[in-house]
N, C-alpha and C positions, 0 to 999 in steps of 0.2 A: 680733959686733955692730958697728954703726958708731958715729960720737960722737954720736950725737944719739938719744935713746928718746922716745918720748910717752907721759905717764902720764895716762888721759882718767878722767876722774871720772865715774860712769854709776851709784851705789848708789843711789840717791835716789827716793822714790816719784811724786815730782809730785802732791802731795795735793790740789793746785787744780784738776788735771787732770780729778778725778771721776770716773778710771778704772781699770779694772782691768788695765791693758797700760801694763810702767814706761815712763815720761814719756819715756825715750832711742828709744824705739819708734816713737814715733807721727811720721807720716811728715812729709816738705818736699819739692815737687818729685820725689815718686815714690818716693824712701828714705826711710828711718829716718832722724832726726836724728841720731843717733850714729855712722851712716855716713857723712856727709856730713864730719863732724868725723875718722872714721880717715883719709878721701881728704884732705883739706886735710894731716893731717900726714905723709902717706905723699910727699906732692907738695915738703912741705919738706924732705923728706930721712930722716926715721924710718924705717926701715927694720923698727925693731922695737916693737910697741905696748900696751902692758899696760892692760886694763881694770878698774877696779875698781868692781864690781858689789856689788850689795845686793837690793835689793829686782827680785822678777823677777830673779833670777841664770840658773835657768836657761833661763829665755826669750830670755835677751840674747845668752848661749852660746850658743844654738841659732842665732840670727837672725844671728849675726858670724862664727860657724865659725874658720876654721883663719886668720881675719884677723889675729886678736890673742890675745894670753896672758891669761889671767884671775885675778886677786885677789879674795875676798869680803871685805866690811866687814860683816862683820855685825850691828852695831849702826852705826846713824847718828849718829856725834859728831862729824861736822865735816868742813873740807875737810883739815885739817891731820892728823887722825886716818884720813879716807880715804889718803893717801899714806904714810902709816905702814903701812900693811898692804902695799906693796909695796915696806920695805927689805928682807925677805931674797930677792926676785925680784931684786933689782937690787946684792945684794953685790957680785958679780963684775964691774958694771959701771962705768967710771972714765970719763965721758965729760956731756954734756950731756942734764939729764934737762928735756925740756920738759911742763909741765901743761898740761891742756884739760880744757873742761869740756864734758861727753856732749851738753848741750842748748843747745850754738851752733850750727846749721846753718849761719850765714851767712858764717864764715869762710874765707875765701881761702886757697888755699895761699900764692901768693905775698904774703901779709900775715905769716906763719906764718914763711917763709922768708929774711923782709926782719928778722924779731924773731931768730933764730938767728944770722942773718949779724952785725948789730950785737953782738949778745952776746957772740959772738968776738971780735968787732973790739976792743971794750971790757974786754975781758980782767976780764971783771963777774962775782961769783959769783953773782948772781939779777941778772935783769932783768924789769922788769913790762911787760909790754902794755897801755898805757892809753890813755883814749877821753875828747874834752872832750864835753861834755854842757851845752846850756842850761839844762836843767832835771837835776838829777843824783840829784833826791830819789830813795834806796833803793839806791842805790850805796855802796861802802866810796870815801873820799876818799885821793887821795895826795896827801903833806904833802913837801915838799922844803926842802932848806937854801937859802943863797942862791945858789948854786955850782949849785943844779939835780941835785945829789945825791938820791938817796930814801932820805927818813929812817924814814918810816913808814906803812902804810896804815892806816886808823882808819873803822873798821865803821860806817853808818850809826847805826844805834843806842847807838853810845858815843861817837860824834864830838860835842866842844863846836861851841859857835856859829859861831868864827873856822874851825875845819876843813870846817862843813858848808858854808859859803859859798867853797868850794873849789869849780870846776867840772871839775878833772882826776878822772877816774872809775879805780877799777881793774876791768879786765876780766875778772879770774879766769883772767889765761893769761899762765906766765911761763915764763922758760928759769932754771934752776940744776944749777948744777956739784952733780955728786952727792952727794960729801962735805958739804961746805957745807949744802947741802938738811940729809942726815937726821943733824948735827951739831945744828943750830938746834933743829927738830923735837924733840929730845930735853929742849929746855930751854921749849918752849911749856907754857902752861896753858889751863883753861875759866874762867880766873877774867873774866867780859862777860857781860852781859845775857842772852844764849842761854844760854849754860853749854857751851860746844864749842870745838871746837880747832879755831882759825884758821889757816889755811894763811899767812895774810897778816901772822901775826904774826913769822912765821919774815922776814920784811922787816925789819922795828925790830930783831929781835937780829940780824942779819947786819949791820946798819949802825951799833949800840953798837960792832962789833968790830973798827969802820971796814973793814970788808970792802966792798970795791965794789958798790952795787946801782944799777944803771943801769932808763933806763925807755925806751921806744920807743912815740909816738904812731899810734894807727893812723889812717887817713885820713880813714875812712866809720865813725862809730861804730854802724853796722848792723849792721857786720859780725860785732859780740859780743854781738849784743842776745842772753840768754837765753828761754827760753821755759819758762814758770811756769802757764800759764794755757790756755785754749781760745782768749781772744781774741789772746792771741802769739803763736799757734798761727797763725791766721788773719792777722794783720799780716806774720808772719813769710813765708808762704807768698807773699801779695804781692811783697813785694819780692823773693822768689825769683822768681819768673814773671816781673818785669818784665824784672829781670836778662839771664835765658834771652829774653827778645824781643830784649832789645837786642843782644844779642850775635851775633842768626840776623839781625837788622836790618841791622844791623854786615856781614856778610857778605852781603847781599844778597837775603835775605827777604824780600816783604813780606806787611806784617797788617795784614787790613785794619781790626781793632779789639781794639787790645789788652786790653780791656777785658775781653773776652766769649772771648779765645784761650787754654788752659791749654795747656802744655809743658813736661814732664818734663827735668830734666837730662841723662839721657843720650840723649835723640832729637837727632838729626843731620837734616840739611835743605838741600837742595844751591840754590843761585843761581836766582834769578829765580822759583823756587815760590811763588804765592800760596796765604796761610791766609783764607778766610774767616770772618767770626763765628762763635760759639758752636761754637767747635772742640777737643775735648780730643787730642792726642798724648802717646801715653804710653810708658813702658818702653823697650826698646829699641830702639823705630822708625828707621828709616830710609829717610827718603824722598829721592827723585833730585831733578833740576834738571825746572823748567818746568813743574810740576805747578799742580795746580787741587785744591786740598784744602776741602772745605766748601761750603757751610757744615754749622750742627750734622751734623757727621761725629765719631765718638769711632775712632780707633785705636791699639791697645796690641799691642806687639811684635810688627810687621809691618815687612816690604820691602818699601816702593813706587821703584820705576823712576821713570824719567825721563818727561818730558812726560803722565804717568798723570791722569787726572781721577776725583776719589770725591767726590760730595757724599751731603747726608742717607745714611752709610753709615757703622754698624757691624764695622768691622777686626778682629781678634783674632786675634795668632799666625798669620800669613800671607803670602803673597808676590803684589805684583801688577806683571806687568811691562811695557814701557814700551809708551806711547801707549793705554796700558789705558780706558777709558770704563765706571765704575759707577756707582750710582744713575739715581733716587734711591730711598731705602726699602729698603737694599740690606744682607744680614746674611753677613758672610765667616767663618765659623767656622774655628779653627784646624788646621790642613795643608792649607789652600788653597792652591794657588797658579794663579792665571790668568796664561798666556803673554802676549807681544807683539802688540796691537793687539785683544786680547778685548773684549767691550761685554756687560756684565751690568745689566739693565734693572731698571725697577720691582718692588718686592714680588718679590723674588729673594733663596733661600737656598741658599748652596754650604759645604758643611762636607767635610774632609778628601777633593778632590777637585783631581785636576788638568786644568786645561781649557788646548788646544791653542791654536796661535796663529790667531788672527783668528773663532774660535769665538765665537757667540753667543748666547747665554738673554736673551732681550729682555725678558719677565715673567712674575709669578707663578709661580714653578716655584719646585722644590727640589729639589736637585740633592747627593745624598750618598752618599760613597764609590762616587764614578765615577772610571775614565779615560777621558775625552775627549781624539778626534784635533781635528787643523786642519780649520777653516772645516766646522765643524757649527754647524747652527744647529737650535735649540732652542724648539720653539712654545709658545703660551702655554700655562699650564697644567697641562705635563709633571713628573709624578716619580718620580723615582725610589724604588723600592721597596726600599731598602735593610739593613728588617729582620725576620726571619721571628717575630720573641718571642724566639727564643733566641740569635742569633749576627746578625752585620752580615757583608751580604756586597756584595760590589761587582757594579758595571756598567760596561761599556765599550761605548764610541760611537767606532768607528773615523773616521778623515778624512773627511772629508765629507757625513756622514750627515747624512741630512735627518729629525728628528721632527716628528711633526703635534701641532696641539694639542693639550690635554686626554688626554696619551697616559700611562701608567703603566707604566715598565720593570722588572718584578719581578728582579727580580736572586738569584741569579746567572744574569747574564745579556748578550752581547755582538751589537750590532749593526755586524754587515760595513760596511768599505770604501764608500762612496757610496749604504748600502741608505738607502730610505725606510721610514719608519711611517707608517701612515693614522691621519687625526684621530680621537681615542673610541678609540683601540687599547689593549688592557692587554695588554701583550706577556712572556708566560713561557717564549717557545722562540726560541731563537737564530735573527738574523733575514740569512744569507749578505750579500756582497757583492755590492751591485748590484741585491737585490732588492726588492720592495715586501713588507713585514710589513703583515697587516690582520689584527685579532682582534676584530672586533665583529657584534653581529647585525645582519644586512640587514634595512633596514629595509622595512614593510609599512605601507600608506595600506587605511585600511577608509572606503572611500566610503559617503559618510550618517550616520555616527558620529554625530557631534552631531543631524540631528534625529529619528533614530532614536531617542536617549537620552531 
């Protein structure tokens, strides 16, 4: 183990939440909020992370995997009785145990990192993370000596009049020396208005025994806003998303309305690409330099290349690459990937298909489980046939095949090297290289039709 463990507090139901999925779940910028909270302390140096779970235990287990170690609390008493469930996980361990709480998403590592570093420096047996607040109503208040010691935290609902007019908040994220921690801990009560064990009382007797407790201001007290509710939920996400603009801004992005642009924390985004309005990027995307992204375009865990343009276009699980031209109306279903200089037009769908470089589907077509060569072009229309009721099979359009419109390639099925199809063709037999495919009826003119009729 290293000096430093995070013990994240995640039992909790979120009973405001009104849902059936525990509160640590429900996502910010693309994750789970509880994810957000392991990355922040993985970035400060944890190397190792114990969750303690409760309600939804094994959803949370399933959702974090082999990220972290797990503890059940299986009654809800408190934050001081949640950490108690992980002294015999933490016997062995003689070093700095820092707390988190599962529904901070907004926390920084390096805010996390700069609260470690001091605590050491301070040779502190707790140190609190705390946040000033204009308005601080429903926060626990920290009480200090004159000296700027911390004497005590004191719960909204037990704090007299002189402590609630404290504007120093605690955060619910501290660092403590191990011993120290589940020494206190042994001597907490529920005797307070809730009737639970407060993590934060373990501050007051660490400071009866003049034991050092230090405090570290965080800068942006955003950072620890928790989230209790649907509408923090939604306040919360904001300011993530602004975050992530500024930071792609920062680097040379531009948006053109932040307003109307959502972005995932892990999407990446290379210089000089414009996002137009009403644009979602999600997931793992990453997009190259000098792109044209938008407008209302959604894509989630796709590669786009450099100078590639997608507007009004549907992404998912995909690769498009560079100086690519899609839209608009345009639906990339996942295993796609269109080559170098491709142009996929209106009302066009490609699902698990690879299209060659400089290849073109101008519109209405659909185009599924094909390999296409380079510089085929694709008339309006065309589809491919890709499924008989029982199995999917593919089609291939070698280099430079020319299709006519309104043509139907039942697949399994491959057209040669530079063959053409005739427009109206439904092609079921393999069409050589070079030659023209035609499978339609010749048509017939019955002179006087109509006034014969």
């Amino acid at each position: 183990m290293s000096d430093l463990l995070a013990v994240i507090l995640a039992a909790g139901k979120g009973t405001r939440m009104k849902s059936t999925l525990p509160k640590v779940l429900h996502q910010i910028g693309g994750k789970p909020m509880v994810q957000h909270v392991l990355d922040a302390a993985h970035m400060a140096g944890a190397k190792e992370k114990v969750v303690i779970v409760g309600f939804g235990a094994e959803c949370v287990e399933a959702t974090l995997g082999k990220q972290a170690e797990f503890v059940v609390q299986k009654e809800q008493l408190g934050t001081g009785h949640a950490v108690m469930q992980a002294k015999d996980f933490l016997k062995e361990f003689d070093g700095t145990v820092m707390v988190l709480c599962g529904d901070t998403p907004l926390l920084k590592g390096e805010t996390l990192e700069k609260l470690f570093a001091e605590h050491k420096a301070a040779k502190a047996s707790a140190t609190v993370l705390t946040a000033h607040m204009n308005n601080p109503t429903g926060y626990g208040r920290v009480v200090r000596d004159a000296s700027g010691q911390v004497l005590k935290i004191v719960e909204q609902k037990d704090a007299n009049s002189r402590e609630l007019a404290v504007n120093e908040i605690n955060t619910g994220i501290y660092c403590f020396e191990r011993a120290a921690l589940f020494d206190a801990l042994q001597n907490i009560n529920c005797d307070n208005m809730q009737g639970e064990y407060y993590l934060t009382d373990v501050i007051g007797i660490l400071a009866t025994t003049h034991a050092k407790v230090w405090a570290v201001s965080v800068e942006d007290y955003q950072e620890t806003l928790g989230i209790n509710s649907r509408m923090q939920l939604a306040e919360a996400e904001k300011i993530f998303r602004r975050r992530k603009l500024n930071e792609l801004m920062d680097h040379g992005v531009t948006i053109m309305d932040i307003d109307s642009t959502f972005i995932d924390q892990e999407v990446s985004i290379g210089a000089d690409t414009v996002i137009y309005p009403f644009t979602w990027i999600e997931g793992t995307t990453a997009i190259g330099e000098k792109c044209q992204i938008g407008p209302n375009s959604r894509i989630q865990n796709s590669k786009i290349g450099d100078r590639a343009t997608l507007h009004f276009t549907y992404a998912h699980d995909c690769e498009v690459g560079d100086d690519a031209v899609v839209g608009p109306y345009v639906h990339l279903r996942p295993k796609t990937v269109l080559s170098q200089g491709v142009k996929i037009g209106n009302f066009v769908e490609v699902k698990n298909s690879q299209v060659g470089v400089g290849s073109k589907i101008p519109h209405l077509s659909y185009i599924g489980d094909t390999d296409m060569g380079a510089k085929v072009n694709i008339g309006s229309g065309t589809i491919t046939v890709n499924y008989d009721g029982k199995n999917k099979n593919r089609t291939t359009i070698e280099d430079g095949a020319f299709i006519g419109c309104n043509t139907n390639l039942v697949a399994p099925v491959t057209v040669g090297k530079g063959a053409y199809v005739a427009a109206g063709s439904t092609i079921t037999k393999n069409v050589p290289a070079d030659a023209l495919g035609v499978a339609r009826s010749r048509q017939s003119n019955i002179e006087g039709w109509v006034t014969k009729k």
